[in-house]
C-alpha positions, 0 to 999 in steps of 0.5 A: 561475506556480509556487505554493508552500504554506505550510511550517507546514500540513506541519511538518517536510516541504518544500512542495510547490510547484504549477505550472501544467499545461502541454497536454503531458508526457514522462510521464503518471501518472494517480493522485496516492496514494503509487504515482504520487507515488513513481513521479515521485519516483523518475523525477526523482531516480533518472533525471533525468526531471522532464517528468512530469504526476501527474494527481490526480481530487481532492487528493493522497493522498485514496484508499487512500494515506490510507486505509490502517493503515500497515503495512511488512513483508516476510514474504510466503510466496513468494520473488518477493514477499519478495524485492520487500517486502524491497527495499521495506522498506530503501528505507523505512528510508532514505527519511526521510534520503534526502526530509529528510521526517519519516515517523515510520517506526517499526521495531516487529515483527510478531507474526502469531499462530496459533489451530490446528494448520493456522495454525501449519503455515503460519507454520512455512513462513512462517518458513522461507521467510523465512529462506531469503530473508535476512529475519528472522522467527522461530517463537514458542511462546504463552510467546515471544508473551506475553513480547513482547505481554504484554496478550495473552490467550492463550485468547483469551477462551476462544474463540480459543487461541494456539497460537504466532506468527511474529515479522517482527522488521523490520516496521514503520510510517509516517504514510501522510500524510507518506509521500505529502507527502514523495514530492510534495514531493521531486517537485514541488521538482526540476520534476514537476507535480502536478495536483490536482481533474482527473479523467482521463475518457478515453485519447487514441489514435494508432492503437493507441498510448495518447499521453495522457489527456483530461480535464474541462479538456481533453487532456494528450498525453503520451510515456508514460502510467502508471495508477496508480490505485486503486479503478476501475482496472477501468473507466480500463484498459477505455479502452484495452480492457484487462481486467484481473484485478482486483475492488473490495473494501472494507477496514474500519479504525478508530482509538480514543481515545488511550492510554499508549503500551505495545503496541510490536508490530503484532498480528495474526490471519489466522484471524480477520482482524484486526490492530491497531498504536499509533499515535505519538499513542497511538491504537489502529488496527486493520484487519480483513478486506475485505469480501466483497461487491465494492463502491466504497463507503468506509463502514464498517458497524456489522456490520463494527465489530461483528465485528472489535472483537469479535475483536481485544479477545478477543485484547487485553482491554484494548481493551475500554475504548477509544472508536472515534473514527473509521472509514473504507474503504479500496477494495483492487484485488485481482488474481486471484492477491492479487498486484500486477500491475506494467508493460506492459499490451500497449497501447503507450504504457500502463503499470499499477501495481495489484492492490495488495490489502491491501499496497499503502502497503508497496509504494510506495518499490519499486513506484514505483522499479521503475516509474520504471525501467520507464518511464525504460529501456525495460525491465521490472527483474527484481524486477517481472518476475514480476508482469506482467499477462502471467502470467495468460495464460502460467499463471504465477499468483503465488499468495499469499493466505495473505500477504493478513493479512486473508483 
């Protein structure tokens, strides 16, 4: 029996249409968040793959996917990642034409600003590099930051002068809620299941093959199975004796009160590890760095409130006025390198997507694509074949923190 929701609890997004789970499936994917969502979507529209299980512990979208401060850009410091945010970017701006799905994707720029001499030397290469690769992102002097965010104090209160930024001029955003309705919605339309408040507790095996998952109502067998989990995909690739790469942190953000709508770019600072956007309801959302201490904890602490309001309004004072409504934690996999780690993980049967950081909402349209081809073909696309979980053991790290925005 096929169960459809009601179209006015998701506006203008098709319903999502629940079917009842069957003992076995061409693909598992484990996580419902936007990775394993677009990553069925895609098997289904791009392959024709629709024999596909997305196993969710709670309800859809109820990790990082809805966790995160909705930020799409593509200016990365090494080519790999470029070239992989940028494909990541375009298929975004297309994916409200392509799902008929309102995502209120909004194209806005990114201004990531400099305080000495060693943070402009970076977005100076930043910018370089960027513009090698065909994305657009230019250098701005503190005159070229004011007359694009003009609420900014350029002392920084003093404490923290602006000495410049580059400007990512297609960076934009989108409502994580929807981004994930729109991928269940298309997936669930053309025949995938979503099956939600299942957690997977352990990895079925033939031999060494991964040949599906067991679960708290029993085991669903499966061709191939993809975890695409986020926050303890430590513990789910232990199952397989995989050890991966990877550390938990939490990552702090909050909304405000809503206000005129007037701060049409992202604004941000890796030195000091904060950024903040408007949302289209006029809210304040700003982000700071993730936590130091690993942890699974999605609370945010008054410290960390403290520190990074403290930092974002010496940049923006007329922050000072506003009222935090609500905070939250995001649980951010980050790899070894602060790049994702895609494809084979050298258990036969088992494919990962993680390591995702800070950066994984911008990542879903492509990551899942790329997955979908993996799965569907056989065979690893070259946009992901530099992030595979091998390059740890062929010393081929993709260093890239500088790229992080918070750390």
């Amino acid at each position: 029996m096929a169960l459809t929701a009601p179209a006015e609890a998701v506006g203008s997004l098709q319903p999502i249409v629940w079917h009842e789970p069957r003992g076995s499936y061409e693909v598992v994917i484990i996580g419902g968040g936007g990775h394993g969502l677009a990553t069925a979507y895609y098997l289904a529209t791009r392959h024709g793959i629709t024999n596909v299980a997305v196993v969710e512990a709670d309800y859809i979208a109820s990790g990082n996917t809805g966790r995160n401060t909705t930020i799409i850009r593509a200016n990365y410091a090494i080519p790999e990642a470029i070239r992989f945010y940028d494909h990541s970017m375009k298929l975004y701006e297309g994916l409200e034409a392509e799902t008929g799905a309102a995502i209120f994707h909004r194209k806005k720029g990114h201004v990531w600003i400099a305080h000495s001499e060693m943070g402009m030397r970076t977005e100076r290469g930043r910018v370089l590099m960027n513009q090698a690769m065909g994305v657009d992102t230019e250098l701005l002097d503190p005159a070229g930051v004011k007359a694009l965010v003009p609420q900014i104090d350029l002392t920084g209160g003093g404490r923290y002068p602006i000495l410049g930024a580059s400007h990512h001029v297609e960076a934009a955003t989108a409502r994580h809620d929807r981004v994930a309705w729109a991928y269940a919605s298309g997936a669930t339309n053309r025949g995938v299941h979503v099956i939600q408040h299942r957690t997977v507790t352990g990895l079925l095996r033939d031999g060494d093959r991964v040949v599906g998952v067991e679960t708290a109502a029993g085991p669903i067998r499966a061709g191939v199975v993809l975890s695409a989990v986020g926050g303890r995909v430590s513990q789910l690739a232990g199952m397989a004796r995989v050890r991966l790469p990877v550390r938990t942190h939490p990552l702090h953000a909050f909304v405000t009160n809503d206000f005129e709508q007037g701060l049409d770019k992202i604004v941000a600072s890796t030195e000091l590890a904060c950024y903040v956007s408007q949302t289209e309801r006029g809210q304040m959302l700003i982000g700071a760095e993730f936590d130091s201490q690993p942890s699974f904890s999605r609370i945010s602490s008054f410290d960390a409130l403290r520190s990074y309001a403290y930092k974002i309004t010496a940049l923006l004072p007329f922050l000072r006025s506003m009222r935090i409504l609500r905070t939250w934690a995001g649980l951010c996999d980050i790899s070894a390198d602060f790049s994702p780690i895609m494809g084979d993980t050298g258990v036969d049967g088992l494919l990962i997507t993680t390591g995702w950081g800070t950066w994984g909402f911008k990542a879903i349209p492509a990551g899942g694509e790329a997955m979908a081809e993996r799965i569907a073909t056989g065979r690893t696309p070259d946009l992901i074949a530099p992030f595979g979980l091998d390059r740890f053991r062929n010393e081929l790290a993709m260093a890239d923190q500088a790229s992080a925005g918070t750390r």
